[in-house]
C-alpha angles and dihedrals in degrees: 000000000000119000130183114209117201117204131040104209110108099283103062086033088058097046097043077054101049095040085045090054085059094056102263123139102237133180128191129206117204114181095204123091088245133015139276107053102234086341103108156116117226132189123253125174105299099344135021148242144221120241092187124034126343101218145354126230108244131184128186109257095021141112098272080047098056093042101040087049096043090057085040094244116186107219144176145192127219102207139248099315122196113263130205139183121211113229141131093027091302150065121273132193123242106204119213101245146038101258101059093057090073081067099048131102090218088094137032111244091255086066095035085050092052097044084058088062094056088109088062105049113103120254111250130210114270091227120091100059110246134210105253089223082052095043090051088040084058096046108032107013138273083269088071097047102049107033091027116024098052101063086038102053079040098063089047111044105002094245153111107266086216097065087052137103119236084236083074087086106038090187093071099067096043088050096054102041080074091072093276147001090260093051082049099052089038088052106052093027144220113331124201136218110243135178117205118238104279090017144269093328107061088074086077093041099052098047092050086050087057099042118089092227142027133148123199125198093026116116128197106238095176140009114205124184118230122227088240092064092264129118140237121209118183141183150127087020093313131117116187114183106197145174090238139358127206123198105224089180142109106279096242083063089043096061103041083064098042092047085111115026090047108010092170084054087050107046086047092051091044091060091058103107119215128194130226125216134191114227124213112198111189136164128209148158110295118271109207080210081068100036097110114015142118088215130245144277127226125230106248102237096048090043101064096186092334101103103178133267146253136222099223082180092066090048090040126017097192091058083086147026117280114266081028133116116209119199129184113200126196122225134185113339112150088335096070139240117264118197096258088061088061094090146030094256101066089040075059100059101045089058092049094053089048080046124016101190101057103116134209116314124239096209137002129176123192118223130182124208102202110208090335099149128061118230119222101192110170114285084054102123086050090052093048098051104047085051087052098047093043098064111099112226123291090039134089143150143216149184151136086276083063106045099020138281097271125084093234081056098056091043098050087045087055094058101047083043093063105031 
């Protein structure tokens, strides 16, 4: 079997991976000028930065372990970093482990009581589609959901936990169809955040390496069926006929070329709302407060756009300059962008109130990351699957709004996917 790929971020690199270790001759189409869509590494003045994740969750014996060691991917942790959230005019830490929240200060002890109880709570049916604030309310207490749960869902897709699906964080539901989230956790074990050597990027460009054909700055313009079941795909003065073609791409792209071949598909896909951040990269002199840490969130309604930073020289060393600390810091997303967020003085001084001793930067770049992060606002799954079951044969697609925002999502996806 042929199959065209469009698309050349992870998640089409991975599947053309996956479909060519089966046999099949597979191509792949990227439109931008180099792989891997917002997943890469970029050089900046003695180091580097993402302008896509951080990280990626791995786990010895899943789906990121047997890719990264079938392309032969060098990877390290960096260990387990303090964590903080930012709320109540100061920083709080977030301790690793369940137990030591009942220490913390995050929560009154009513919350922290009823968390404690999680192991207790009945397992409910996956259908109906539930909120993700009321799926955590039912599990873990309404303490979680409202003083936890908001700076965390923030730092991770830019949004209110309370607009989103319960299917934003795929992990949930598997964890509790064992009986309960902690009987979940406990079951497939302690994941840790890694960086591959040379950072996130080199995960695209690995897989690509290994692929027999991609083709970079080449954009599909139109997909035709052919009257022997096969498909035409065309663009940029190429034409491509294969078995089958899978759309690797955000779902808004996906529906404006399938308008015509799967216009229930498309008009699914098209419904599928994404978020765009801004992304403040700055270097200064080290903070021992910051040594050692992964970086804070910060509570949504104290944040107002300012949705918390990380220290990408803690996760990866080789990201800045030695005797040199390197923060990225989120703006905006779902939340909105005041004026004062417009520019790096006031990014500036809404670090500096978070951590006052944070001095003058040395360097600092401004990225934006345009409609970068799927949105999976309740009525999700349905979206999804009538995208899914509208597409005619020899056509798919997927993408991180269909498996889950995380790497190890898509991955995991993938395999599932293939199999």
């Amino acid at each position: 079997m042929s199959t065209l790929i469009l698309g050349g971020g992870v998640t089409g690199l991975a599947a053309a991976w996956h479909l060519q270790q089966r046999g099949e001759a597979v191509e792949v189409w990227e439109a931008g000028a180099t792989v891997g869509g917002w997943m890469k590494t970029l050089p900046w003045e003695g180091g580097h930065f993402e302008t896509g994740p951080q990280g990626v969750l791995w786990q010895k014996g899943t789906a990121v372990d047997r890719l990264f060691s079938a392309i032969d991917l060098p990877f390290k942790s960096p260990g387990t970093g303090a964590r903080w959230v930012g709320k109540g005019g100061r920083l709080i830490p977030v301790p690793a482990s369940p137990v030591g929240l009942m220490t913390s200060p995050l929560m009154p002890l009513g919350a922290k009581l009823r968390m404690m109880l999680e192991p207790f709570q009945p397992v409910r049916p996956g259908e109906p589609e539930e909120g993700l604030s009321a799926f955590i309310t039912r599990r873990l207490g309404k303490g979680v959901a409202t003083e936890l749960l908001p700076s965390m869902i923030a730092g991770v897709l830019a949004a209110p936990a309370e607009i989103l699906s319960v299917d934003a964080i795929p992990k949930l539901r598997q964890w509790e169809a064992t009986g309960s989230l902690v009987n979940g956790i406990r079951k497939g074990g302690v994941s840790h955040m890694v960086v591959p050597e040379g950072g996130m990027g080199q995960l695209p460009i690995r897989l690509a390496a290994k692929l027999a054909s991609v083709r970079a700055g080449l954009r599909a313009e139109r997909l035709e069926a052919l009257p022997d079941g096969r498909w035409r795909a065309s663009g940029g003065g190429e034409i491509r006929e294969a078995d089958r073609v899978v759309l690797a791409l955000p779902a808004y792209e996906a529906a404006i070329l399938l308008g015509s071949a799967a216009p229930q598909s498309a008009e699914a896909l098209a419904a599928i709302p994404y978020t765009s951040v801004d992304l403040w990269h700055s270097r200064h002199a080290p903070l021992p407060a910051l040594k050692d840490s992964f970086g804070f969130l910060i509570h949504p309604p104290e944040g107002r756009g300012y949705l918390g930073s990380l220290v990408p020289s803690w996760m990866d060393p080789q990201s800045a300059p030695e005797g040199l600390m390197q923060l990225r810091s989120f703006i905006g997303g779902a939340f909105g962008k005041p004026a004062d967020l417009e520019t790096w003085e006031g990014i500036q001084a809404r670090l500096k109130f978070w951590i006052p001793s944070l001095g003058e930067p040395v360097a600092t770049r401004h990225e934006r990351a345009e409609r970068a992060i799927p949105r999976p606002e309740l009525g999700h799954r349905a979206r999804v699957k009538m995208a899914v079951e509208g597409l005619p044969a020899g056509l798919d697609w997927l993408s991180n709004a269909r498996f889950g925002p995380g790497v190890r999502d898509i991955l995991e996806g993938l395999e599932t996917w293939v199999a």
